[in-house]
C-alpha positions as CSV (number, residue, x, y, z in Angstrom):
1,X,7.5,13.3,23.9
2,X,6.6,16.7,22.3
3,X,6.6,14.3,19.0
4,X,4.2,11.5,19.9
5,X,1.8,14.1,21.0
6,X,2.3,16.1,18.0
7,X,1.6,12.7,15.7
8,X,-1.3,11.7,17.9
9,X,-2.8,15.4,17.4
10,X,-2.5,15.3,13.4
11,X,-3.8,11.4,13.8
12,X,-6.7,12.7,15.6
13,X,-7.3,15.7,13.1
14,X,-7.2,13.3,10.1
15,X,-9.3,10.4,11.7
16,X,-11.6,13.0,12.1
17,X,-11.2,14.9,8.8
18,X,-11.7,11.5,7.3
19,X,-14.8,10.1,9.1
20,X,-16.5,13.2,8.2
21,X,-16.1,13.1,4.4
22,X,-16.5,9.2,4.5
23,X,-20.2,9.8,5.2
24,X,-20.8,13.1,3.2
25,X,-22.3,11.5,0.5
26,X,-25.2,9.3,0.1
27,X,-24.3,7.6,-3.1
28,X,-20.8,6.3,-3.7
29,X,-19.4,4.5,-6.6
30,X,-17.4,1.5,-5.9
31,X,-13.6,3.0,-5.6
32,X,-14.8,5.6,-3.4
33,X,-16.0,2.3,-1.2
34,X,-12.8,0.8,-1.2
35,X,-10.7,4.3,0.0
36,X,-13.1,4.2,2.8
37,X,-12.9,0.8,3.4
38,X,-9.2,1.1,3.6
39,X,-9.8,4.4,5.6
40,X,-11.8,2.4,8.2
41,X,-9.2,-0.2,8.2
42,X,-6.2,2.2,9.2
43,X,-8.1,3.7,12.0
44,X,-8.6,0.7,13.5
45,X,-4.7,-0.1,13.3
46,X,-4.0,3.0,14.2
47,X,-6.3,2.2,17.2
48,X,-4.9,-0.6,18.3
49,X,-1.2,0.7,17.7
50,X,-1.9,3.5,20.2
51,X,-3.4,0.9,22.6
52,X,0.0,-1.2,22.5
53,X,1.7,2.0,23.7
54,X,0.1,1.8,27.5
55,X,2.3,-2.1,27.6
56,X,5.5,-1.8,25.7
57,X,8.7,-1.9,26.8
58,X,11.2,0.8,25.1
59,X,12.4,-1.3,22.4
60,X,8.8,-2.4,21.2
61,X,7.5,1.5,21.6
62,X,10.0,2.4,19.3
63,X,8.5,0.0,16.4
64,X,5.2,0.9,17.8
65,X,5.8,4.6,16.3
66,X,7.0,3.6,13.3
67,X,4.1,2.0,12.8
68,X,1.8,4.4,13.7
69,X,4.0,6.7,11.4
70,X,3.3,4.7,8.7
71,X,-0.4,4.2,9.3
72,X,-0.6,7.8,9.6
73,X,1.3,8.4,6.1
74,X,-1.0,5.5,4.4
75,X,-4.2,7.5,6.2
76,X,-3.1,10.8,4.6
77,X,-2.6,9.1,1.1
78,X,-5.9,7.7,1.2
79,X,-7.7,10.8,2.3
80,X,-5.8,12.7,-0.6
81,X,-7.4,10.0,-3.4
82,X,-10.7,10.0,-1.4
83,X,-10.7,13.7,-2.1
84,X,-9.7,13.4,-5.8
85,X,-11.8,10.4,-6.3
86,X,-14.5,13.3,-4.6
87,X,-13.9,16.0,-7.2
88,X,-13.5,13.7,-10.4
89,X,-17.1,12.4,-9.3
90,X,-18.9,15.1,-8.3
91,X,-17.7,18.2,-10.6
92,X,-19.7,19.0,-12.8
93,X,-19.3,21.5,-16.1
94,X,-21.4,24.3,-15.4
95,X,-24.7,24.4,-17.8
96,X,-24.9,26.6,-20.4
């Protein structure tokens, strides 16, 4: 039990983490659309995963988390490339 609450913290922290660097920036080239895209697109699995938990029975709950431990893994890995995407676009050399 101490798990699922443990995953459903870090799942909030990244949803969160996530959301707020998915609207940082104004302008956004096309792969930084698709991360956040995909981004979107976990959350609302994720979403819906969590939801399945208030119905199912022991052997579907057990799926249920693997599913939401993938969704959770793909969310991180797409957070991680959002933020490199982030830095390869937006760093600048300094001027001399």
């Amino acid at each position: 039990v101490k798990y699922c609450y443990m995953r459903t913290l870090l799942a909030a922290l990244i949803l969160i983490f996530t959301t707020q660097f998915t609207h940082a920036h104004e302008t956004q080239t096309y792969p930084e659309f698709e991360i956040r895209e995909d981004i979107m697109r976990l959350q609302l699995n994720y979403w819906e995963l969590t939801q399945q938990l208030e119905y199912a029975d022991a052997e579907l709950r057990l799926r249920v988390y693997e599913e939401i431990g993938d969704i959770l893994q793909q969310l991180k890995e797409a957070t991680v490339k959002l933020l490199e995407l982030d830095v390869k676009i937006h760093t600048q050399e300094p001027h001399q």
